[in-house]
N, C-alpha and C positions, 0 to 999 in steps of 0.2 A: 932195776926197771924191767917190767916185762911188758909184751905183746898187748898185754890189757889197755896202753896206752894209745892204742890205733882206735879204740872207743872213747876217746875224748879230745875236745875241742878246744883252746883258747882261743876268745874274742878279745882279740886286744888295737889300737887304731894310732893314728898319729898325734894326736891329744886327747885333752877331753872332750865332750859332747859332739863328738863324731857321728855316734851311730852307734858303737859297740852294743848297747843296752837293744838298739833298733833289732840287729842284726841277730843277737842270742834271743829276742821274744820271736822273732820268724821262724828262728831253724827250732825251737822247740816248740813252739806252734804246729810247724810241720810235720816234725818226730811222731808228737801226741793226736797228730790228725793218721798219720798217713803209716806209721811205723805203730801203732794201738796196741799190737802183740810185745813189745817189746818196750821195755822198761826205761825209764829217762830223768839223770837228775840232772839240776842244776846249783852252780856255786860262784858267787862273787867271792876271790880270795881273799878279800880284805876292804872294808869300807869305811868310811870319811865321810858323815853326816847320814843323814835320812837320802831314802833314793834306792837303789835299785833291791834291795834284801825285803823292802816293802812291796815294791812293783812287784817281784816274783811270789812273794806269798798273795799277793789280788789274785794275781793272773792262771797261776797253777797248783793245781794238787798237786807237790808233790812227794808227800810222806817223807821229809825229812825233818829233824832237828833245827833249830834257830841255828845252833853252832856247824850243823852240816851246810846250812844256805850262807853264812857270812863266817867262815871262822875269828875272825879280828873285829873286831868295830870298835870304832872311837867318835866321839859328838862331836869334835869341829871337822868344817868342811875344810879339809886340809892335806896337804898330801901326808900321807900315814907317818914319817917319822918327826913332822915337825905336831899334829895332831895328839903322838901316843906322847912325846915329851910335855906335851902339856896336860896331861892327867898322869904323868908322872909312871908313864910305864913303860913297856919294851915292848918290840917286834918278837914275839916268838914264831919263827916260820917252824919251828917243830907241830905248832900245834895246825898249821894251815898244811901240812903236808898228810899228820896223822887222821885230820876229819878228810881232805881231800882221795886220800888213799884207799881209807874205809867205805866213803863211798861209792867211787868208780869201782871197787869191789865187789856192790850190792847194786849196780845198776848196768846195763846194756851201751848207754852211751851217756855220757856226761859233758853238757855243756858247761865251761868255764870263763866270768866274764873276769879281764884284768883291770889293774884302777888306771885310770889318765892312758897316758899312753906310752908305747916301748920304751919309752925313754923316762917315762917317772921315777921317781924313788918308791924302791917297797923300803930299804933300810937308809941306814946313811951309808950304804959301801955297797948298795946294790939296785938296780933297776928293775923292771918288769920284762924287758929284753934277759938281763942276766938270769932271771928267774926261768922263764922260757927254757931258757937253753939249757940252764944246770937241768932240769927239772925232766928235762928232755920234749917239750908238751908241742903235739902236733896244734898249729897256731894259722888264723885269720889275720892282718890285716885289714883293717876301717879303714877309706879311705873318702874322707868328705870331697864333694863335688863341688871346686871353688878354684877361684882364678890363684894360682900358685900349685897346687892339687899334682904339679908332676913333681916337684920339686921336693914337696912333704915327702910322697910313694919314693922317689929315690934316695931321702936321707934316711928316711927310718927302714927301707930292705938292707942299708948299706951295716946298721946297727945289729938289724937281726944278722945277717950274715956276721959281723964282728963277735957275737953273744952266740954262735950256733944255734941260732934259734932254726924248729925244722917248722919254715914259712910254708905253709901248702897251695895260698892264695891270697888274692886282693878283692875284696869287695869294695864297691863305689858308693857311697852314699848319698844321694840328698836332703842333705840339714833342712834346706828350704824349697821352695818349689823353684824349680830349675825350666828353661824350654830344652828342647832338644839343641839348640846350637848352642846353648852355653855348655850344655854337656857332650856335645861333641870338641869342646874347642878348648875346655876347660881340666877335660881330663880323658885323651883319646886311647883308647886301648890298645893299639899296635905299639905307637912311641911308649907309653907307660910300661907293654912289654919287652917292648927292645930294650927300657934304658937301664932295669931292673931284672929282666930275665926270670919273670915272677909273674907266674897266668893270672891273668884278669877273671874274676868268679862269675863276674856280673854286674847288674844294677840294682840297689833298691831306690825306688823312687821315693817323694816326700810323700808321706802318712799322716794324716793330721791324724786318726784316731788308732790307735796305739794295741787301743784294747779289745779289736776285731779279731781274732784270732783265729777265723776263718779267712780272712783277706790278709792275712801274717802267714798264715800258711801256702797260700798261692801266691804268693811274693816270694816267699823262697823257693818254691818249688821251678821260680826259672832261673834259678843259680845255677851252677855249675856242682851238685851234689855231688854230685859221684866222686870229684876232686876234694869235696868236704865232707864228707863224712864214709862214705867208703872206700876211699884208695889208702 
C-alpha cells in the first residue's frame, strides 16, 4: 500500500439504499465543480443488477473503461456471491483490486462506492467491512436519518473497528423528507459522537432530483471536507 491511498474514498453505509450512491454523486459533483484542475474517477467495486454503473456513466464524464467503473457485474439483484453462483461464476477480487489500483494511479482522487452495507457479503468468507480494512481504504460511513439511526451508527462503527476499517466519518442522510425535530431526535450528533467516538461529517438533506449536479455540489460542500477528503 502506498500514500496514494489518502486520494481515495469508500462510500460504504449501514444497509442498502441509505444514501451511499446520494453521497458519492455530491462529493463528485463537487470535486468536478470545485477541484476542475484536478483529475477524478469513480468506481463501484462490484454490482448486482442495473443501478449505479448506469447512474455514473448519465451523470459524469469520466474517461474510464466499463471494467474501470464496475469491475464485477452480475444480472441478478443479489448480494454478489449468491448472484455470481447463479451464472456459475466466482468472485475474483484480484481482478476488482487490479482495475481499482490502476486507476487511483491515473487519477488525483478516487471515489469508491461499496455494495449493501459493512456488513454484506462481497464473498462467502468475506464482508465489505473485511474488504475495507484488508485493503486498507480510508472509508465514509451512510447513516440514514430514521427512528433507530443510533443504534445502526453504533453496530456497524463497532464492525468497522472489529475489520480495522480506517472510518474517517459519518454522514447523515435523508432517505425521505425529514422536519428538523425528527432529525434532531432521530439521530443527534453529540450522543452518535459520544457513543461511537466517530465525527459526525454532516447532513445531506432529502433530494428529489438527483441529477442537479450544481445543487449536489453545494450540498456537499457543507460537509465536513477537510475530514473527507483532505486529512
Amino acid at each position: 500500500m502506498t500514500d496514494k491511498l489518502l486520494n481515495t474514498l469508500l462510500v460504504t453505509g449501514t444497509d442498502t439504499e441509505v444514501g451511499k450512491t446520494v453521497l458519492t454523486t455530491a462529493l463528485a459533483a463537487y470535486w468536478q465543480k470545485y477541484q476542475a484542475s484536478r483529475s477524478m474517477g469513480i468506481m463501484k467495486l462490484m454490482q448486482s443488477g442495473e443501478g449505479d454503473h448506469e447512474w455514473y456513466q448519465k451523470l459524469f464524464s469520466l474517461d474510464q473503461s466499463p471494467e474501470e467503473l464496475t469491475p464485477l457485474y452480475f444480472q441478478a439483484p443479489l448480494a454478489p456471491p449468491i448472484a455470481a453462483a447463479r451464472e456459475n461464476k466466482t468472485i475474483d477480487l484480484a481482478t476488482v483490486w487490479q482495475a481499482f489500483t490502476a486507476l487511483r494511479h491515473r487519477r488525483d482522487f478516487l471515489f469508491l462506492e461499496a455494495l449493501g452495507g459493512l456488513g454484506s457479503p462481497v464473498t462467502n468468507e468475506l464482508t465489505v467491512a473485511d474488504l475495507a480494512g484488508e485493503w486498507r481504504l480510508p472509508t465514509v460511513l451512510v447513516v440514514p436519518v430514521k427512528l433507530g439511526a443510533i443504534a445502526q451508527a453504533v453496530a456497524n462503527v463497532a464492525l468497522a473497528r472489529q475489520s480495522r476499517v480506517n472510518l474517517k466519518g459519518i454522514v447523515l442522510n435523508c432517505v425521505q423528507s425529514r422536519t428538523d425535530t425528527e432529525i434532531a431526535d432521530w439521530t443527534p450528533i453529540e450522543l452518535i459522537e459520544s457513543l461511537t467516538h466517530i465525527p459526525v461529517c454532516g447532513y445531506l438533506p432529502y433530494l428529489d432530483n438527483l441529477t442537479n449536479l450544481s445543487k449536489m455540489a453545494q450540498v456537499a460542500s457543507n460537509l465536513d471536507l477537510e475530514r473527507l477528503l483532505y486529512a
